[in-house]
PDB file of N, CA, C and O in Angstrom:
ATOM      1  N   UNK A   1      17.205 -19.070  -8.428  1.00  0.00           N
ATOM      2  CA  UNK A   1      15.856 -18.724  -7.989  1.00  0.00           C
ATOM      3  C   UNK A   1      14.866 -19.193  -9.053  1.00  0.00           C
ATOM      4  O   UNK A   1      15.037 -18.919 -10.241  1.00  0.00           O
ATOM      5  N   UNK A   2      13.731 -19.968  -8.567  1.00  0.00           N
ATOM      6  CA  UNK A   2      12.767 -20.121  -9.420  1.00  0.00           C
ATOM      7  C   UNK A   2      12.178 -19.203  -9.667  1.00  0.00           C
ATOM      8  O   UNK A   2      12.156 -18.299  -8.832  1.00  0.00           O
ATOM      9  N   UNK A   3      11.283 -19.023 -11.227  1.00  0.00           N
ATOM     10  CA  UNK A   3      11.112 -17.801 -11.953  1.00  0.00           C
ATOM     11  C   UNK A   3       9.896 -17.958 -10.763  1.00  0.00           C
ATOM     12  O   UNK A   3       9.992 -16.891 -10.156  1.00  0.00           O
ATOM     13  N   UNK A   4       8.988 -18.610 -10.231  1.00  0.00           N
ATOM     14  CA  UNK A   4       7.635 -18.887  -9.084  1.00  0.00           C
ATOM     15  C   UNK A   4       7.974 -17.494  -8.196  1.00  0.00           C
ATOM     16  O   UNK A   4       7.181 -16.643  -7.790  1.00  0.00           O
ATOM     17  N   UNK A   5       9.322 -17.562  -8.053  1.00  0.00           N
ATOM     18  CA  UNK A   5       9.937 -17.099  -6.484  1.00  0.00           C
ATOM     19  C   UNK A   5       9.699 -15.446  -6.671  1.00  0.00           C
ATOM     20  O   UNK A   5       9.634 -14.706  -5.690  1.00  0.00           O
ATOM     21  N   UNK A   6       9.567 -14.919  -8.154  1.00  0.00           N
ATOM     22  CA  UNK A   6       9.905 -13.849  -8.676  1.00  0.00           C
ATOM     23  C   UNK A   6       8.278 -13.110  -8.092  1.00  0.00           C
ATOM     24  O   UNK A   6       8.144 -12.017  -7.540  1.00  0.00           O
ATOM     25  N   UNK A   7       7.241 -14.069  -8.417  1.00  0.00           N
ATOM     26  CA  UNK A   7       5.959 -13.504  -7.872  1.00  0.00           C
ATOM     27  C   UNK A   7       5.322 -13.999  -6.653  1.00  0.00           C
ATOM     28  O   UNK A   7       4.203 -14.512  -6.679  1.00  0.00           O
ATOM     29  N   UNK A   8       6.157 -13.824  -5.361  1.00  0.00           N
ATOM     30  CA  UNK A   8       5.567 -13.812  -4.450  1.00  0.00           C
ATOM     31  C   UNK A   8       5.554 -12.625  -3.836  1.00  0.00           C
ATOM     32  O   UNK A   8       6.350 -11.720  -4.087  1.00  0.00           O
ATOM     33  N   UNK A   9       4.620 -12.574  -2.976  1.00  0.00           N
ATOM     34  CA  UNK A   9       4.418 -11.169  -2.603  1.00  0.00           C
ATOM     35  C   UNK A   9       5.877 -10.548  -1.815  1.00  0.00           C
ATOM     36  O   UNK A   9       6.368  -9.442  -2.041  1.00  0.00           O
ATOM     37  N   UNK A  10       6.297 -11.372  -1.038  1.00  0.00           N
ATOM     38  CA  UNK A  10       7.156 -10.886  -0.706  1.00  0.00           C
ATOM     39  C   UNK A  10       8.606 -10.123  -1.827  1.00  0.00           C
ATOM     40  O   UNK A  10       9.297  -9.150  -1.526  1.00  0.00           O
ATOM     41  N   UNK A  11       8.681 -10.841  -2.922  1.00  0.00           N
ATOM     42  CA  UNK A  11       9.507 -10.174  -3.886  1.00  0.00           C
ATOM     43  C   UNK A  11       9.241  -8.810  -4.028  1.00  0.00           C
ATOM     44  O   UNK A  11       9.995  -7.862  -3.805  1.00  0.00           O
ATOM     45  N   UNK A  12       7.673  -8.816  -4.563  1.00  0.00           N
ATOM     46  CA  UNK A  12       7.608  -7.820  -5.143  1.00  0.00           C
ATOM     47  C   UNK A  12       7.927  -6.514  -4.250  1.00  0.00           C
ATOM     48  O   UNK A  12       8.547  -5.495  -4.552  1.00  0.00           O
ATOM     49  N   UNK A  13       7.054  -7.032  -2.595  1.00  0.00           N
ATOM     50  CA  UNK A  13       7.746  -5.677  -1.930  1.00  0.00           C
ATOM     51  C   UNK A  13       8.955  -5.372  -1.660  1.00  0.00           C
ATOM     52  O   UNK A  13       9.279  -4.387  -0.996  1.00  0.00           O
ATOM     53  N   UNK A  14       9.859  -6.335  -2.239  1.00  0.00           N
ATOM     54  CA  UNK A  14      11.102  -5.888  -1.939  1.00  0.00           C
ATOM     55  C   UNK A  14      11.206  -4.546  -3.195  1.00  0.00           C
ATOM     56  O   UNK A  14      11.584  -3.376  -3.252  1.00  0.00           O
ATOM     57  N   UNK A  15      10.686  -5.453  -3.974  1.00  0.00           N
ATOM     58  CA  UNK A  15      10.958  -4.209  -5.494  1.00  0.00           C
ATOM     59  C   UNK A  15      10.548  -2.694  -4.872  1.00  0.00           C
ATOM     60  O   UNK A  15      11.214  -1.670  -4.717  1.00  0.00           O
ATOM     61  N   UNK A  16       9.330  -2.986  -4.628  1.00  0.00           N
ATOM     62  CA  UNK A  16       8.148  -1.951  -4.130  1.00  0.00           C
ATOM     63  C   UNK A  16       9.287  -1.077  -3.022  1.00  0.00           C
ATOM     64  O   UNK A  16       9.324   0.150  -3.106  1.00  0.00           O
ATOM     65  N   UNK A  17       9.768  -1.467  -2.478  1.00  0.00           N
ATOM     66  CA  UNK A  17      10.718  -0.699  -1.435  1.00  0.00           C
ATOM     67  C   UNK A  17      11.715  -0.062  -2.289  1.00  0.00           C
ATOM     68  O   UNK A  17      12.362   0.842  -1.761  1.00  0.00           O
ATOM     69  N   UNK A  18      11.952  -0.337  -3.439  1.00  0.00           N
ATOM     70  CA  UNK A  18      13.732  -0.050  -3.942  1.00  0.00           C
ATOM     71  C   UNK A  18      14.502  -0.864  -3.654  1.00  0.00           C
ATOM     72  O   UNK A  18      15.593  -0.294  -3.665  1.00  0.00           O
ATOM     73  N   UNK A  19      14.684  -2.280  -3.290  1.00  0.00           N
ATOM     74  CA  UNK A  19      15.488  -2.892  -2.756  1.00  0.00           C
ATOM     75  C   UNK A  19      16.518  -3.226  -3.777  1.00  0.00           C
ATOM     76  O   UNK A  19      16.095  -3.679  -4.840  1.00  0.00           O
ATOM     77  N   UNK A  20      17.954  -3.058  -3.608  1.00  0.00           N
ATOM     78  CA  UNK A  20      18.851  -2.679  -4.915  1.00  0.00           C
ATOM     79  C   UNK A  20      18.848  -5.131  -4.832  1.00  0.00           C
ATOM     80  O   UNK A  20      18.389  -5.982  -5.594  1.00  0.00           O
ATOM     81  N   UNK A  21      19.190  -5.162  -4.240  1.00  0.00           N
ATOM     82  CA  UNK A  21      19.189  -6.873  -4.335  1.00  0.00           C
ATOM     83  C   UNK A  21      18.309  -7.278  -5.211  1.00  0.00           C
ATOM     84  O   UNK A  21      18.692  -7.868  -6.221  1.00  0.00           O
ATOM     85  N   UNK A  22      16.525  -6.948  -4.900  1.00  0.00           N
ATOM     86  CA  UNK A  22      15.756  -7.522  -5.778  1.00  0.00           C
ATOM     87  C   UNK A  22      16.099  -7.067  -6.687  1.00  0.00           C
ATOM     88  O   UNK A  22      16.235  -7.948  -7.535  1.00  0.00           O
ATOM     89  N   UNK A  23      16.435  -5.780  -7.189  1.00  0.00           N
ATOM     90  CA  UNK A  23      16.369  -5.728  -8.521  1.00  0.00           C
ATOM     91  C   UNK A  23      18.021  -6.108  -9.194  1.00  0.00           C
ATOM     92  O   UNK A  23      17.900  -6.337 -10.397  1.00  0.00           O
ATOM     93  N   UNK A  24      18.853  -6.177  -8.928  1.00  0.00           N
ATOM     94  CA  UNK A  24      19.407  -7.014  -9.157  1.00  0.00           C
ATOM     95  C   UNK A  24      19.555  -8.455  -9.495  1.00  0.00           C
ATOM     96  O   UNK A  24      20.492  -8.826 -10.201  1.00  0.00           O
ATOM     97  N   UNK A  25      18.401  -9.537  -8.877  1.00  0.00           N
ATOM     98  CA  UNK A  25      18.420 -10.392  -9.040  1.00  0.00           C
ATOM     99  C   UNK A  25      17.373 -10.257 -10.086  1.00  0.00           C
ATOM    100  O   UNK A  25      17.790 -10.837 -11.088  1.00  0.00           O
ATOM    101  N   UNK A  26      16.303  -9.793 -10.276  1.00  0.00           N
ATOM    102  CA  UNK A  26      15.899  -9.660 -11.672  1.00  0.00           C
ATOM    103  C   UNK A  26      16.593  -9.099 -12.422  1.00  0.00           C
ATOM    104  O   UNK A  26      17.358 -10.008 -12.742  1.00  0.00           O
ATOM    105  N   UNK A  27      16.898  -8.254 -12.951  1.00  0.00           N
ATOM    106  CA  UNK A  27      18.123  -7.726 -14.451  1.00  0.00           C
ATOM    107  C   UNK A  27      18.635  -9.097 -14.387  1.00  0.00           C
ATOM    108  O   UNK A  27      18.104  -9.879 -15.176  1.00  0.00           O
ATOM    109  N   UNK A  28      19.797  -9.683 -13.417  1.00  0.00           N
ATOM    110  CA  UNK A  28      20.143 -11.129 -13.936  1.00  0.00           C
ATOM    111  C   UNK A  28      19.084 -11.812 -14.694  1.00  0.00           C
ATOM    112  O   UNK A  28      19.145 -11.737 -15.921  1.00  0.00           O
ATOM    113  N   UNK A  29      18.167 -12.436 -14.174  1.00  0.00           N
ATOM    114  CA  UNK A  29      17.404 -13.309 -14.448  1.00  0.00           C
ATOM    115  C   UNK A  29      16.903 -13.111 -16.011  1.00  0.00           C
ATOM    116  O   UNK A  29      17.150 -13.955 -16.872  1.00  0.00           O
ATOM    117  N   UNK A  30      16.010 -11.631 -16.330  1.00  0.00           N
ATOM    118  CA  UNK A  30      15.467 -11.527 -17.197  1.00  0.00           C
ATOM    119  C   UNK A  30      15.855 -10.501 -18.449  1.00  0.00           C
ATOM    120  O   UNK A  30      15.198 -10.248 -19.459  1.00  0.00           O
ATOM    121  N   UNK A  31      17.259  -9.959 -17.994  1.00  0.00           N
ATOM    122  CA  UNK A  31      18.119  -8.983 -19.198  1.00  0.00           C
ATOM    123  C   UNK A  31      18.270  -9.455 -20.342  1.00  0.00           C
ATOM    124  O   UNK A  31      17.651  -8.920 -21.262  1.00  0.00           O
ATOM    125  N   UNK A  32      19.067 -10.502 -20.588  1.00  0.00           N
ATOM    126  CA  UNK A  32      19.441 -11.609 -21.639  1.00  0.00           C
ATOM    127  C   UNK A  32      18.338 -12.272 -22.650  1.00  0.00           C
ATOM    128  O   UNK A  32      18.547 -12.424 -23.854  1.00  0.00           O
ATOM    129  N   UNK A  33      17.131 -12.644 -21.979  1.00  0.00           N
ATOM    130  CA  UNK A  33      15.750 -12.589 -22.724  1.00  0.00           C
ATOM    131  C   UNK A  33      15.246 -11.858 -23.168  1.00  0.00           C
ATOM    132  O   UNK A  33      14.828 -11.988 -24.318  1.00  0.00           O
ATOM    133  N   UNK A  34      15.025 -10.546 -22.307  1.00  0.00           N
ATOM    134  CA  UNK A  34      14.404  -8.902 -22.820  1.00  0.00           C
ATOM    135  C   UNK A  34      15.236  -8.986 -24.020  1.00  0.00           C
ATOM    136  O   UNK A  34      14.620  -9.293 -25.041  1.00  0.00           O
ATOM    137  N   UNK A  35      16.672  -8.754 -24.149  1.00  0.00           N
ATOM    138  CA  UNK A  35      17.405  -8.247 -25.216  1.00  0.00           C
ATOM    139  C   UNK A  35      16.908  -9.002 -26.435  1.00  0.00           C
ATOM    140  O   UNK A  35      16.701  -8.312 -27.434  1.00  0.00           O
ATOM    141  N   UNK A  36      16.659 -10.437 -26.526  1.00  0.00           N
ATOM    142  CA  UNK A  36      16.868 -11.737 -27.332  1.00  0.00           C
ATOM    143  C   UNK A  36      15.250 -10.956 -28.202  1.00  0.00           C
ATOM    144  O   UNK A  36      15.150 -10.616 -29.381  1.00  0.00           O
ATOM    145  N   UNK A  37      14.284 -10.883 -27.203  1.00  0.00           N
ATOM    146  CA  UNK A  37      13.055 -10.217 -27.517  1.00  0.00           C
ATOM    147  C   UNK A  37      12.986  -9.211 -28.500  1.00  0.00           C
ATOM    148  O   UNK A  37      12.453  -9.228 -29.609  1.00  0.00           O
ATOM    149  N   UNK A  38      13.851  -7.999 -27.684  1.00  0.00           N
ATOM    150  CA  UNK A  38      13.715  -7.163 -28.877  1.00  0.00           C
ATOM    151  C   UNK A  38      14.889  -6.931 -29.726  1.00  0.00           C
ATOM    152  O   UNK A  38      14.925  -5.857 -30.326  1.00  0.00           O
ATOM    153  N   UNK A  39      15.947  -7.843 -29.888  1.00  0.00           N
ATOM    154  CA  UNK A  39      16.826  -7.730 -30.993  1.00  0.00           C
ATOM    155  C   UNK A  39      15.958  -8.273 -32.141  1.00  0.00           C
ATOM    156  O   UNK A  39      15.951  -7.699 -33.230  1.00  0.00           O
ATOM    157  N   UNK A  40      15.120  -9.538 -31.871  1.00  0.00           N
ATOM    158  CA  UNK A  40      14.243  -9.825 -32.990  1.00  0.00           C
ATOM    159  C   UNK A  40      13.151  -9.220 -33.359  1.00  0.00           C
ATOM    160  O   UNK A  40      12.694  -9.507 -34.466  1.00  0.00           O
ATOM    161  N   UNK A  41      12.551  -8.357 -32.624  1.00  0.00           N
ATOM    162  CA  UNK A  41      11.797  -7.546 -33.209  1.00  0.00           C
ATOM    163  C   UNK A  41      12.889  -6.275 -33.920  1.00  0.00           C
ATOM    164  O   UNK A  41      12.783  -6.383 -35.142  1.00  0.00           O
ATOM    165  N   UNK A  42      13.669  -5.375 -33.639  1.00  0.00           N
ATOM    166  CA  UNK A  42      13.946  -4.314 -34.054  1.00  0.00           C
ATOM    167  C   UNK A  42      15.338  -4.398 -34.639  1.00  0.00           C
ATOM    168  O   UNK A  42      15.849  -3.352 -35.039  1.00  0.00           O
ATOM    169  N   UNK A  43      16.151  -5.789 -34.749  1.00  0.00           N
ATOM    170  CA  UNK A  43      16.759  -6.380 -35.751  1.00  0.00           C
ATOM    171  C   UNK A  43      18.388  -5.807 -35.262  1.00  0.00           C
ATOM    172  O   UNK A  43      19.257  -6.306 -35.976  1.00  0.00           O
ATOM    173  N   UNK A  44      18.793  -5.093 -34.450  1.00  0.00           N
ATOM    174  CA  UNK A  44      19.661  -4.365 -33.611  1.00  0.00           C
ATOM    175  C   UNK A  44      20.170  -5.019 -32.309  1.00  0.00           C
ATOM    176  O   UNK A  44      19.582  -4.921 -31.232  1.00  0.00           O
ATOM    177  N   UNK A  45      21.375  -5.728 -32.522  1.00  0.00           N
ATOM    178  CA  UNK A  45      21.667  -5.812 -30.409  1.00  0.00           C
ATOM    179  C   UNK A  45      21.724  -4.607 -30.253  1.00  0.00           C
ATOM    180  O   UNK A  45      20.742  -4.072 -29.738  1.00  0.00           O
ATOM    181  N   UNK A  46      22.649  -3.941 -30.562  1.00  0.00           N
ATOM    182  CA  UNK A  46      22.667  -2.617 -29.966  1.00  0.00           C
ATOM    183  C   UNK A  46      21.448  -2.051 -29.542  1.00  0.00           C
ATOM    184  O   UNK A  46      21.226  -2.272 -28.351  1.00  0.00           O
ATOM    185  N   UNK A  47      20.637  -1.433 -30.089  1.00  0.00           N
ATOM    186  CA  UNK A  47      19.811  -0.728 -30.340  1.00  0.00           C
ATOM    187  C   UNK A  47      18.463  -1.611 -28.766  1.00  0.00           C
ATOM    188  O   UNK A  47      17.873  -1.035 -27.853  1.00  0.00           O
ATOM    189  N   UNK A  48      18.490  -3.076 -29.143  1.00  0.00           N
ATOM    190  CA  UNK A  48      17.619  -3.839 -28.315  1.00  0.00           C
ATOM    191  C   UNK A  48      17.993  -3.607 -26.869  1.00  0.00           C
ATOM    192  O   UNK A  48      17.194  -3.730 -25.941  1.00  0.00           O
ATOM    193  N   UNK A  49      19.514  -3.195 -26.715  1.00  0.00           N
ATOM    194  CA  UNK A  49      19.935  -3.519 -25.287  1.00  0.00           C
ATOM    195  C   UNK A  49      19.667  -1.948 -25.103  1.00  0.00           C
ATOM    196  O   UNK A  49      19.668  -1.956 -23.872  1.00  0.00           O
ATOM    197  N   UNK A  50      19.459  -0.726 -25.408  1.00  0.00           N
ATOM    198  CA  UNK A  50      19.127   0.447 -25.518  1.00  0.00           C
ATOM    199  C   UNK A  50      17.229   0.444 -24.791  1.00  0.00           C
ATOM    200  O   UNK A  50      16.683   0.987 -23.831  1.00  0.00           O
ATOM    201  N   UNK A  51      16.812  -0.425 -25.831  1.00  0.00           N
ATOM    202  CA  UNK A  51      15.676  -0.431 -25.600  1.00  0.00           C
ATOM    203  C   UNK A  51      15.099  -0.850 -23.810  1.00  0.00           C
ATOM    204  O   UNK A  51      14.386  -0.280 -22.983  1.00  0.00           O
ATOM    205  N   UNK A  52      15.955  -2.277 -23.858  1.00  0.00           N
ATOM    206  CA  UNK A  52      15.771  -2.628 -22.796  1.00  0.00           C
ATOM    207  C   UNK A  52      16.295  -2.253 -21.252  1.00  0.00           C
ATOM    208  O   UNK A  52      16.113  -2.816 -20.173  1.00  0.00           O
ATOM    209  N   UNK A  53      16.918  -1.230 -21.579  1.00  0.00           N
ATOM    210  CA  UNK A  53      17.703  -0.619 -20.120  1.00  0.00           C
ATOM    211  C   UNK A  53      16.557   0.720 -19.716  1.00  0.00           C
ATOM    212  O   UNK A  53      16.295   1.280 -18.652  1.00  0.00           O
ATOM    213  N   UNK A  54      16.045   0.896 -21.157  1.00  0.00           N
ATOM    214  CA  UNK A  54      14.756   2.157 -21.148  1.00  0.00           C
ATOM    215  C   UNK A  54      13.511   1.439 -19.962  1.00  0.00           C
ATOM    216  O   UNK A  54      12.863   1.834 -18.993  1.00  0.00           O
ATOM    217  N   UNK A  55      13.699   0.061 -20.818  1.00  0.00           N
ATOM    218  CA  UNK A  55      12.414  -0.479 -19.819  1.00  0.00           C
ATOM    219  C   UNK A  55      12.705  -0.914 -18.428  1.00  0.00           C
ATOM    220  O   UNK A  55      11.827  -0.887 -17.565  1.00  0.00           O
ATOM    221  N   UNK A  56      13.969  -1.330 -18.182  1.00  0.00           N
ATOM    222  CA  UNK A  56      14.430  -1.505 -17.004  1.00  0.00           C
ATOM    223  C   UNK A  56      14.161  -0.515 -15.728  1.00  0.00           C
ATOM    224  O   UNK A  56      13.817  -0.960 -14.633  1.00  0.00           O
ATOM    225  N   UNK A  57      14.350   0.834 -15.982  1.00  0.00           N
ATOM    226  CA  UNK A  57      13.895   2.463 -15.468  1.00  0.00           C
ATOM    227  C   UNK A  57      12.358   1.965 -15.851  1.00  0.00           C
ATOM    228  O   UNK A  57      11.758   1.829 -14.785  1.00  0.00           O
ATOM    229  N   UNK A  58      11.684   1.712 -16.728  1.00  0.00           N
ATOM    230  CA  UNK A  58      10.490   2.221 -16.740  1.00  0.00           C
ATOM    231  C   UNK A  58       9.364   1.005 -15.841  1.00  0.00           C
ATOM    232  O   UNK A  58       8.172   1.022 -15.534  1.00  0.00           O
ATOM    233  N   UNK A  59      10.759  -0.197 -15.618  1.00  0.00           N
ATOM    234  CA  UNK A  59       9.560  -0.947 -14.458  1.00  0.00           C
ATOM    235  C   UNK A  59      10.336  -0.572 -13.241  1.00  0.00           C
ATOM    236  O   UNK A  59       9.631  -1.008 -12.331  1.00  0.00           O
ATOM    237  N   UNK A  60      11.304  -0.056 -12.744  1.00  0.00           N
ATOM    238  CA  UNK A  60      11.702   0.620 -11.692  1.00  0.00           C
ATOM    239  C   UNK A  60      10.429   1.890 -11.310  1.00  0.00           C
ATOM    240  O   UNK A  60      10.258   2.266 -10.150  1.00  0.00           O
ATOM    241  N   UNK A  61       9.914   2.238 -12.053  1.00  0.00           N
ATOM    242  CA  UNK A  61       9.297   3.765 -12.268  1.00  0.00           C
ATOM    243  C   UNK A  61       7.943   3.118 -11.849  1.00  0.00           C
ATOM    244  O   UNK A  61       7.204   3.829 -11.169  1.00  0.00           O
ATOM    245  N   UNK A  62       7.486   1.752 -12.195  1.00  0.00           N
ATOM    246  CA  UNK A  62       5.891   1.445 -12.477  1.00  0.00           C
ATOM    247  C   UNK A  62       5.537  -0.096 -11.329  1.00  0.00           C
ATOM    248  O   UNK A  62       4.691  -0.972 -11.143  1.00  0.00           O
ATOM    249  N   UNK A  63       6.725   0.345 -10.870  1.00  0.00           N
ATOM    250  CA  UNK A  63       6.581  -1.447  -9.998  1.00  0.00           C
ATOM    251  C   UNK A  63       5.291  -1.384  -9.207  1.00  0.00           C
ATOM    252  O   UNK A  63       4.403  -2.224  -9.349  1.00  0.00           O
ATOM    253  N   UNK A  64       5.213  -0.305  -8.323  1.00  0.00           N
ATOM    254  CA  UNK A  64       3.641   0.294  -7.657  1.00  0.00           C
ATOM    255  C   UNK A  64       2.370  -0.023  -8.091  1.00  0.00           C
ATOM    256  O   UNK A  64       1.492  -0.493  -7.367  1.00  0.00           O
ATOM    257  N   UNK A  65       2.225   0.318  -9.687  1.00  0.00           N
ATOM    258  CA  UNK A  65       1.390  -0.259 -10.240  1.00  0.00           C
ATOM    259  C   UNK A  65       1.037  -1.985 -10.488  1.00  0.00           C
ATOM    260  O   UNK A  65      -0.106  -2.399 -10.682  1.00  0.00           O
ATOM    261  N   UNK A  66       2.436  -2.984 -10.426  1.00  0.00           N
ATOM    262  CA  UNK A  66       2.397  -4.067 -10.875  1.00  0.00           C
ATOM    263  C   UNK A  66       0.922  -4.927 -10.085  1.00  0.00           C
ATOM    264  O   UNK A  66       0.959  -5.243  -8.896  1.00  0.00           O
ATOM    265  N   UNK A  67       0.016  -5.136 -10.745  1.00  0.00           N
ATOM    266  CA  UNK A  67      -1.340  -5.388  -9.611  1.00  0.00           C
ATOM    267  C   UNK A  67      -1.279  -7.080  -9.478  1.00  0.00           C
ATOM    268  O   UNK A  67      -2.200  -7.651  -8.894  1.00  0.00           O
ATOM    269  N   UNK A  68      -0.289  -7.758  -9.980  1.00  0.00           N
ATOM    270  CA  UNK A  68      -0.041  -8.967 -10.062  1.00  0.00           C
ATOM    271  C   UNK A  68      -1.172 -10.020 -10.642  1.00  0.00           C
ATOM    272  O   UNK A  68      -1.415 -10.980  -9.911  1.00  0.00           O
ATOM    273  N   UNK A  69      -1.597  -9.963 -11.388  1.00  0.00           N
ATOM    274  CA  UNK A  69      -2.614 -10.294 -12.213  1.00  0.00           C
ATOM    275  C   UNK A  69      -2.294 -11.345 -13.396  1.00  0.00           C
ATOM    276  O   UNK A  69      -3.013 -12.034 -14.120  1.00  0.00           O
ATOM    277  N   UNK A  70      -0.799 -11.153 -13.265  1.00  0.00           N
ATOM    278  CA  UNK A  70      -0.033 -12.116 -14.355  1.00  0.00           C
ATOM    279  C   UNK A  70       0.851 -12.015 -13.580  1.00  0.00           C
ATOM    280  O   UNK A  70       0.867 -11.309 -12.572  1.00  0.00           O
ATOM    281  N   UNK A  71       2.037 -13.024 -14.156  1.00  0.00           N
ATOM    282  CA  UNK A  71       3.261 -13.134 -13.392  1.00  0.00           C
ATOM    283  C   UNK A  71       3.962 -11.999 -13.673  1.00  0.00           C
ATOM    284  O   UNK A  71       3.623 -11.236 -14.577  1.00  0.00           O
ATOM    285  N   UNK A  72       5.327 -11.747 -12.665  1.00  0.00           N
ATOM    286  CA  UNK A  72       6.178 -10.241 -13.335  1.00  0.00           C
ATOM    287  C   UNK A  72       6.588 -10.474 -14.696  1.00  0.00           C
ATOM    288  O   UNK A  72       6.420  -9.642 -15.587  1.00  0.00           O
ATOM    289  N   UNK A  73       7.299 -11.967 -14.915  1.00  0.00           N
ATOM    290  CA  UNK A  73       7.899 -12.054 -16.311  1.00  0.00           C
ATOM    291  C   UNK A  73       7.059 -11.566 -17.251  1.00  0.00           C
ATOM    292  O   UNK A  73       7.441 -10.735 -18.075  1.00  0.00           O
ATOM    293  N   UNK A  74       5.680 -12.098 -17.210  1.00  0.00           N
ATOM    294  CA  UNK A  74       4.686 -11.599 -18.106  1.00  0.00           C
ATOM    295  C   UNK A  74       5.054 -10.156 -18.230  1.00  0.00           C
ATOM    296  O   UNK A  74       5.574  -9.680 -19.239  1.00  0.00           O
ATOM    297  N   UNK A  75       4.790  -9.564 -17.275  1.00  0.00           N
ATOM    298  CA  UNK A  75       4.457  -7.700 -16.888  1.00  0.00           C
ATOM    299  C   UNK A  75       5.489  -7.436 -17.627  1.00  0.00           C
ATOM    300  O   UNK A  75       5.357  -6.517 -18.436  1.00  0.00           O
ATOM    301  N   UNK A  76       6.752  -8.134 -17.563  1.00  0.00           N
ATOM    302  CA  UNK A  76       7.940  -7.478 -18.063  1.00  0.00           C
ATOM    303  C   UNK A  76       8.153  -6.905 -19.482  1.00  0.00           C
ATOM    304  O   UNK A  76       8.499  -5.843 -20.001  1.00  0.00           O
ATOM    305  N   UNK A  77       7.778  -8.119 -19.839  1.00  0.00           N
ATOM    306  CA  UNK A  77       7.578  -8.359 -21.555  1.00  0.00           C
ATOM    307  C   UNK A  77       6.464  -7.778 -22.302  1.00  0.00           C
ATOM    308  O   UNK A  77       6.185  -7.874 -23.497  1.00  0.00           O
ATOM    309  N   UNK A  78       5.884  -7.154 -21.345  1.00  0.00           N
ATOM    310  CA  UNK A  78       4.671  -6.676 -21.847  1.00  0.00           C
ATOM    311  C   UNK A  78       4.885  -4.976 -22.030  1.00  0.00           C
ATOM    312  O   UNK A  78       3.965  -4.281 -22.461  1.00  0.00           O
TER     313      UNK A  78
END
């Protein structure tokens, strides 16, 4: 999937629904980066992949809000 494909509207309402697929196909896509992100900031795999399963729940929790204004990857990392 092109990362494009990730912000079309239709994705997102899949998210927006709970759809266990979309979010599945994101964690693939963008887990491995999140981690890479914050192992270099907080110097820990462990600890980074901790971090990032926190945020994983916390864009499960905030997808409603996503007003698409930037791409998701952006939103993600942010």
């Amino acid at each position: 999937m092109d990362d494009r494909a990730f912000d079309t509207p239709e994705f997102i309402d899949r998210l927006r629904r709970g759809e266990e697929g979309a979010y599945r196909r994101l964690v693939r896509r963008f887990h491995a980066p999140l981690v890479a992100v914050a192992s270099g900031i907080i110097g820990s795999r462990a600890q980074a992949e901790e971090v990032v399963q926190d945020a994983w729940l916390a864009v499960h929790a905030a997808i409603a809000r996503f007003e698409g204004r930037s791409s998701l990857a952006s939103w993600l990392y942010t």
